[in-house]
Each structure stands twice: as C-alpha cells, then as structure tokens.
C-alpha positions as CSV (number, residue, x, y, z in Angstrom):
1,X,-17.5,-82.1,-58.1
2,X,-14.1,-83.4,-59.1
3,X,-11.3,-81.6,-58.7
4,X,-7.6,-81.7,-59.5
5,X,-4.9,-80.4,-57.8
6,X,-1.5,-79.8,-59.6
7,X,2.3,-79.7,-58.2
8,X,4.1,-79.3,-61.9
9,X,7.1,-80.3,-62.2
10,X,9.1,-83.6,-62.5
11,X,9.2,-84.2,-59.0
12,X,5.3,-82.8,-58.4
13,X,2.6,-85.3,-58.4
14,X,-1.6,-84.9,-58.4
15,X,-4.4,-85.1,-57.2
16,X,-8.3,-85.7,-57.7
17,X,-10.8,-85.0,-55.3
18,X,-14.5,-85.7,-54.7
19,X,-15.6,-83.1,-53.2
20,X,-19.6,-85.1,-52.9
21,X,-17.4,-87.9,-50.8
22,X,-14.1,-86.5,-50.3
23,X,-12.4,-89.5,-51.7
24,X,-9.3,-88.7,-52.7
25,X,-6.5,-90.2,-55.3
26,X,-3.0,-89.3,-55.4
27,X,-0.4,-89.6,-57.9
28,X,3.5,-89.1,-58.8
29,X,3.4,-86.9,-62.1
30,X,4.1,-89.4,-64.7
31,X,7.2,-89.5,-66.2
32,X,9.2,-91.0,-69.0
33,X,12.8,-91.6,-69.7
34,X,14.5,-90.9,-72.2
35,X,18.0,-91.5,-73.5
36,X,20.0,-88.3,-75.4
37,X,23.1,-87.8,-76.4
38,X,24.1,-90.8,-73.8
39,X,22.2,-89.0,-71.2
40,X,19.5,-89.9,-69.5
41,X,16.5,-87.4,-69.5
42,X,13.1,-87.3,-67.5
43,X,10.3,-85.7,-69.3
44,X,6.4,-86.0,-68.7
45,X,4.4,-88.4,-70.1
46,X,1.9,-86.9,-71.6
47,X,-0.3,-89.9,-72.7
48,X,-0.3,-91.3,-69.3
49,X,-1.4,-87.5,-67.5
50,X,-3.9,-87.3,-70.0
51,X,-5.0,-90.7,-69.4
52,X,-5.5,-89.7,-65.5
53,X,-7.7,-86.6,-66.4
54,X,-9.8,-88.5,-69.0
55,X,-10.5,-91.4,-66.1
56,X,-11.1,-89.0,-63.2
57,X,-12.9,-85.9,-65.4
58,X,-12.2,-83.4,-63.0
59,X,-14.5,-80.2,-63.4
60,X,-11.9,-78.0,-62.0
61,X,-8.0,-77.8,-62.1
62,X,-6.3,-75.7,-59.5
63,X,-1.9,-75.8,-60.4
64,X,0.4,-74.3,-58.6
65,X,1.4,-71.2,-60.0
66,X,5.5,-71.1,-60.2
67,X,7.7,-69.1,-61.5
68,X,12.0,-69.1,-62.4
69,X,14.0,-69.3,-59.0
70,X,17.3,-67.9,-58.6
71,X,20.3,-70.1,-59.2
72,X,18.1,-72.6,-61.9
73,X,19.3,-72.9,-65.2
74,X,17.9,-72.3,-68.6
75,X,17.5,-75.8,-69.2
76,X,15.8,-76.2,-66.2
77,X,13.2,-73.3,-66.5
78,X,12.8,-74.9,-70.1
79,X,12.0,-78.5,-68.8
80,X,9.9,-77.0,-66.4
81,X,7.4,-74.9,-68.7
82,X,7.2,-77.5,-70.7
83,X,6.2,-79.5,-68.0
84,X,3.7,-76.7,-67.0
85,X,2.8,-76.5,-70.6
86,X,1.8,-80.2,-71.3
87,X,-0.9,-79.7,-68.2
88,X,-2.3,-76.6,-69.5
89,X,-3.0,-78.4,-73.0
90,X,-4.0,-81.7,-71.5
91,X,-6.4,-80.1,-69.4
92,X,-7.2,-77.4,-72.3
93,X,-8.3,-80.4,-74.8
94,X,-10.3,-82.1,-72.2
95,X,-12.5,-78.5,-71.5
96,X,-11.4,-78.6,-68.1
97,X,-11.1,-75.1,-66.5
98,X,-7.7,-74.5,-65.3
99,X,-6.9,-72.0,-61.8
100,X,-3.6,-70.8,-60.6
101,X,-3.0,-70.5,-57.6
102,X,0.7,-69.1,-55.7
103,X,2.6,-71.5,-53.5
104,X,2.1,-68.4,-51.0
105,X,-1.7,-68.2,-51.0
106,X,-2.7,-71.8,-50.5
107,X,0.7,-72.7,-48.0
108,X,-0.7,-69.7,-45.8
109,X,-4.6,-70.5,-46.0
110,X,-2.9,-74.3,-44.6
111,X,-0.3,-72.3,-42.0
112,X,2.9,-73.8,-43.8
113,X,6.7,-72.7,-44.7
114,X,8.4,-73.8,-47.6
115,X,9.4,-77.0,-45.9
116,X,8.3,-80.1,-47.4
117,X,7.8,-82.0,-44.6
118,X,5.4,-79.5,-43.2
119,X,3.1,-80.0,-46.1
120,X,3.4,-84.0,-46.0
121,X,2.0,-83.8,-42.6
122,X,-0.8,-81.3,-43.2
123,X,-1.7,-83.7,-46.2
124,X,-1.8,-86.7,-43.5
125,X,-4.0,-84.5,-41.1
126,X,-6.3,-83.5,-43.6
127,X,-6.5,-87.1,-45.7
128,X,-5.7,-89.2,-43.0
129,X,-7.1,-92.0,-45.3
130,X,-4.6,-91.5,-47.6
131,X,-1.6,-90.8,-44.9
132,X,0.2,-93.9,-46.0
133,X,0.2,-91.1,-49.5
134,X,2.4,-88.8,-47.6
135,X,4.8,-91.3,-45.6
136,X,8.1,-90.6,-47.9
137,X,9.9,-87.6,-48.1
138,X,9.7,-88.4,-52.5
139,X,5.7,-88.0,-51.6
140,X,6.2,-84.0,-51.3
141,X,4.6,-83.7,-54.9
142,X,1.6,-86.0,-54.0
143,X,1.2,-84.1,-50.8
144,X,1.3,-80.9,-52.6
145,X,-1.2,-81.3,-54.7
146,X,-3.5,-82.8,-52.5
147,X,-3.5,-79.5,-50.3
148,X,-3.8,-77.8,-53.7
149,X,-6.8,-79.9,-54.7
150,X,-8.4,-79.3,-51.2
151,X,-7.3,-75.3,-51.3
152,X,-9.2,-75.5,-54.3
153,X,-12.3,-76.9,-52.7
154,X,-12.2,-74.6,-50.0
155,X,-12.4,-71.7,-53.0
156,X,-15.2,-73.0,-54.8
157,X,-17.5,-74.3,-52.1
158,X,-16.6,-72.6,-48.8
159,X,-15.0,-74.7,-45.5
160,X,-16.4,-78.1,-45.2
C-alpha cells in the first residue's frame, strides 16, 4: 500500500510511503511563481502535484487538517484553502481516498510540540534513510508529512 502524507501549505511538502517496503519519498510542495501587479506571488503548481500522485498512485491520502490562526490575514487564509483545495481535487480526480487528520492527533501519537525542529528529528529517527530529507530547517514541510504519511500507516495497519 502506498500512502501519502500531506503538510498543505506553501511552505508544506509530501510524502509517499510503501508501506510493503517502507520506502519512502519526500517532497517540497510544488510551487510556481507568479508575477502580479509587480509583485511576486507563490502559488501551487497544480500540474506538477498531480504529476507526483499519478507517478506514485497512492491508495490513501492522510493531510493535515488546518484551520485559520489568529493574527493571519484574509489573503492568507485565501491562498491557503486554495492551496488545500488543489490537493483535495488532485487527489479527488485520481479516486484517491482523502483522511484528515489534526496537527494535535498525529504530533501527540509521535510525542511532539508545535516546534519544528522537534518533528525534523522524529522524521530522522523514524526514516533514518531519508535523514539527509530532514537536515534543513526549510525541510519542516517534508518532515511533516512524512510523520503524517507514517501516522497514517500506523491507522490503517496497526504498529509495524
């Protein structure tokens, strides 16, 4: 079984993971730039996400389940349901099953905080193939969603 694990955002990143080998392959969420109104503006690429879930065909889809934080602005919350949007309907089209899961439930099953840090080196303990994933502090995202993928694991087929 395949499965991905979502951080949305455009800082978040992915992840698929074989469950049968637990191979597992990480990814910054793809973005694009755009220019408007002599501004610069990030948005997801949508062709190259979908492009990630056609070559891995996850089964399942676990994505962090996020809401508006105090302090962010409408544009924000905008940018960032669209960004949670484009997942849902990438994964939608492709029939791939999508679960959401709270930053609280699978950040207490792995005995984290809210710091980042503390989740790149869970990610490194638990892949520690894939530790050179996690080295960065930008690698949050890809760290993220790894223990999201792997959270997910853990629901559908019990501890390994």
């Amino acid at each position: 079984m395949i499965i991905a694990g979502v951080d949305p955002g455009l800082s978040g990143g992915l992840a698929f993971l074989n469950s049968r080998n637990y191979r597992l392959s990480t990814f910054d969420m793809p973005l694009l730039e755009m220019t408007k109104s002599g501004k610069k503006k990030r948005t997801i690429d949508c062709a190259f996400l979908g492009s990630y879930f056609s070559e891995f065909k996850p089964d399942r889809c676990f994505v962090e389940q996020v809401g508006a934080m105090p302090g962010q602005g409408v544009t924000s919350m905008f940018n960032f349901g669209r960004a949670v949007g484009s997942i849902d309907g990438i994964a939608g089209a492709l029939l791939v099953p999508i679960y959401y899961v709270t930053p609280r439930q699978w950040k207490k099953h792995f005995g984290l905080v809210a710091a980042k840090d503390a989740s790149r080196a869970r990610a490194a303990q638990i892949f520690p193939a894939n530790s050179a994933d996690f080295k960065l502090k930008k690698n949050d995202g890809k760290a993220e969603a790894a223990l999201i993928a792997e959270w997910g694991r853990r629901y559908e087929q019990g501890p390994r």
